[in-house]
Each structure stands twice: as structure tokens, then as C-alpha cells.
KOLKEPA-755639 format. One record per residue (C-alpha): x, y, z; residue in three letters. Coordinates in steps of 0.1 Angstrom, whole numbers, plus 5000, padded with zeros to 4 digits. Layout:
BEGIN
XYZALA...
//
This chain:
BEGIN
828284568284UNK830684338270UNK831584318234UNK829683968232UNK827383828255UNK826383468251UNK823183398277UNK821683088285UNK821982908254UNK820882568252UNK820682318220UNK819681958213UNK819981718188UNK816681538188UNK816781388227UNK820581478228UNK820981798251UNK824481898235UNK824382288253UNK822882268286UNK822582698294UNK825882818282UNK826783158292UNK830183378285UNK831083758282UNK833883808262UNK835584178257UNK836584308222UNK840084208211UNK839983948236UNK841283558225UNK839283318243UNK839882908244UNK836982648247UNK838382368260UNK837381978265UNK837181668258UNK835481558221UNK831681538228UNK831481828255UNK829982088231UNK832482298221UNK832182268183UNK828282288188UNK828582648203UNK830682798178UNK828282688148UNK825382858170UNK827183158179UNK828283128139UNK824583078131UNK824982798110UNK822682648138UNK819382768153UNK819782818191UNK816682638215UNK817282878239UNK818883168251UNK820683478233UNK823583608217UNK824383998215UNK827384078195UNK828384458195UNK825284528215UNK823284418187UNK820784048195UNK821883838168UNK820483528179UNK817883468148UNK820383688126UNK821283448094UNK824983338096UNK825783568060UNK824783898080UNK826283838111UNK829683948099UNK831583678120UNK834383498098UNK834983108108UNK837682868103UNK836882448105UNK838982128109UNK838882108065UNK840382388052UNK837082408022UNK839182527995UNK838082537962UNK840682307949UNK839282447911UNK840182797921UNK844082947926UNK844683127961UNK843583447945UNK840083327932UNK839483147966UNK840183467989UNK837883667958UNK834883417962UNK833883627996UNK834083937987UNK832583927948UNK829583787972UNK829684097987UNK829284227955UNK832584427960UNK834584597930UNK837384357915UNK839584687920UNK839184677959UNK838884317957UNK842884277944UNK843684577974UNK842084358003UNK843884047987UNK847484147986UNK846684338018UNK845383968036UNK848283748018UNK850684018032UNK849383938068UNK849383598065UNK853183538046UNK851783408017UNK852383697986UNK854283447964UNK851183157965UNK848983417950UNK848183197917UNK848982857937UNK846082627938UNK845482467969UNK847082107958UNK849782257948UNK850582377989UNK851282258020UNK848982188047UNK850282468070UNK849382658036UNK845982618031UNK845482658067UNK846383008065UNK844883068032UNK841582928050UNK842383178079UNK843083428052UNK839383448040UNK837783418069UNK839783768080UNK839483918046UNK836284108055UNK837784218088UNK834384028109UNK833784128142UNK834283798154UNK836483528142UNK835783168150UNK838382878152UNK837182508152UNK840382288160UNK841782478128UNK845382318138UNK843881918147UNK845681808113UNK848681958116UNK851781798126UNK853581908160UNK856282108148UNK854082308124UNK851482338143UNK853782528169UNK854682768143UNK850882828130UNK850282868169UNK852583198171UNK850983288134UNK847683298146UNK847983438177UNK850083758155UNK847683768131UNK844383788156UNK846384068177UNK847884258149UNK843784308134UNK842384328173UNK839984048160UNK837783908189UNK838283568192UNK837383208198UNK839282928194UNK837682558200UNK840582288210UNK841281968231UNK844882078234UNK845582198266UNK849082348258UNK847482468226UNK844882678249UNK847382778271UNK849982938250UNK847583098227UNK844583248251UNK843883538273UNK841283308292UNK840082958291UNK836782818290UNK836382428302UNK833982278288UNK832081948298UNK829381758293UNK827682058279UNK828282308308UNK830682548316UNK833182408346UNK835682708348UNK836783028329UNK839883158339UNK843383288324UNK845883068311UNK848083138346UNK844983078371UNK844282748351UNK847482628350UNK848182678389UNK845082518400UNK845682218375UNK849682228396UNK847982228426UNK845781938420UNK848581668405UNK850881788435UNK
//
């Protein structure tokens, strides 16, 4: 059995069929890339598999538990979107607390997990920073930073990098893909970058229209797309 197991799973927007019976193994540890054009669904199947949308059909089994009517707060999957969602009221400290004092956890392992995360993600000196006060490439990975905090089982990416510029986005590339392998996190990572997907992933999902077209490693993809423009 694999670590997740997405089966079947099919969603629609009123008459709009967005997911027309998606379905992916992924192992644990593993960093998997959907990719495709805007509009194919991509975005749509992380929020389901995140559960901040109902599924129509089909199931998800994470850690061979069915989570598929699980609410998104106990599914212990952290997720990262486009908008970073800072609190812009609250330093980098108070944002990365906001999680865990949900959790109801102590404010003395609270400050542990916190210099423990900013650590990981180079960011020990931004500690009473608020978000205005940093860069884009620095909320970025404070976003990333409490979306790991909890350690989930699964962490989602949704184009985390689209408003970064080139060069930075190259370095937050390498940064994501340490971070993700230093923790083991099993992950997915929603872009329409196809260098992005290749440099970072251990496989590829394309996406389009809804429906899987191809899952395969970065090499197998990147022959076969050779092969065709030859």
C-alpha cells in the first residue's frame, strides 16, 4: 500500500467537470509535480486532497487512514498558496505561533519548534520582522515555514514560486527542494513550469483537461518530450 492513494476522484463546479477520475499513488518522502496548463485542475486537486473542498467522488487514504470526509484541521497536511497569507499585524514569530497556540500547544515548546523551523528555513535573524518589513523570497519561506512547523504528513505546494522573479525563484527552487528532503516530507507541488517540475521532482504528473495524461520521472519525461520536437 502506498503512503497516499488518491482513487477516482472527480469534482465539479456546478456543470463544470474540473476532476474527471483522478487517480495517483505516491510513496512517503516522495516529491511529486502536477503539471499543466492554467485550467487543467491541478489547483483543484490539491484543495480536495487538502480538504478545503468536498470531493464528488472517489477516495483519498493518507497513511492508510480514508480521509476523504476528514475536515482539512485534522488531516495534519500543511499547504502553501500563490499569497503568502501573512498576518501583516503579527512579527515572523507571532505568525509561525498562530498554528501551534491552535493546537493548544505550550508557549515553552512553541519558542523550541520556532527557532527549530527559522533555523531550517535561514531565517533566525527575521524572528521579530513583520512581514512588510521582508522580501518576497522572505515571506515565501516564512509561509513554507508554518506550513512545516507541525511536521504534517503531507505538504502541499500551489505555484508557491508564480510571483517570484527568475533569479530568486531559482534559489527558493534548491531551498525547497532541501528543506522537503532534509524533513522526508511527502510532497506535492502544483506548477505550469516545466523546468520548475523538472529540476525539483522525483516524478511528474501532466495534467489536462481534468485527467491524468502521463506520470513519469523527470528523465523519462524529458526524453519523450526530446523525442517528440526532434
Amino acid at each position: 500500500m502506498s503512503y497516499m492513494e488518491i482513487s477516482n476522484i472527480e469534482k465539479s463546479f456546478d456543470k463544470n467537470e474540473v476532476l474527471k477520475g483522478i487517480s495517483l499513488n505516491i510513496e512517503q518522502g516522495e516529491f511529486v509535480s502536477l503539471l499543466g496548463p492554467s485550467g487543467c485542475g491541478k489547483s483543484t486537486l490539491l484543495r480536495c486532497l487538502s480538504g478545503l473542498e468536498t470531493i464528488d467522488k472517489g477516495t483519498f487514504v493518507l497513511d492508510r487512514n480514508d480521509v476523504t470526509e476528514t475536515p482539512a484541521q485534522n488531516r495534519n497536511i500543511g499547504m502553501v498558496f500563490q499569497q503568502y497569507s501573512l498576518f501583516p499585524n503579527m512579527t515572523v514569530e507571532e505568525n509561525l505561533s498562530f498554528p501551534l497556540t491552535i493546537q493548544k500547544m505550550p508557549k515553552a515548546d512553541q519558542k523550541a519548534k520556532i527557532d527549530d523551523v527559522l533555523n531550517i528555513v535561514g531565517l533566525t535573524d527575521k524572528k521579530k520582522a513583520y512581514p512588510g518589513n521582508l522580501s518576497g523570497g522572505q515571506q515565501q519561506r516564512v509561509a513554507l515555514a508554518r506550513a512545516i512547523i507541525s511536521r504534517p504528513k503531507v505538504l502541499l505546494l500551489d505555484e508557491p514560486l508564480s510571483a517570484i522573479d527568475a533569479k530568486l525563484r531559482k534559489n527558493l527552487q534548491i531551498e525547497i527542494r532541501r528543506i522537503q528532503q532534509e524533513l522526508n516530507i511527502t510532497t506535492i507541488f502544483v506548477t505550469h513550469d516545466q523546468d520548475e517540475a523538472m529540476s525539483m521532482s522525483d516524478r511528474i504528473c501532466l495534467l489536462n483537461d481534468g485527467r491524468i495524461e502521463q506520470v513519469s520521472s523527470p528523465i523519462e519525461l524529458y526524453t519523450k518530450l526530446s523525442l517528440i520536437h526532434i
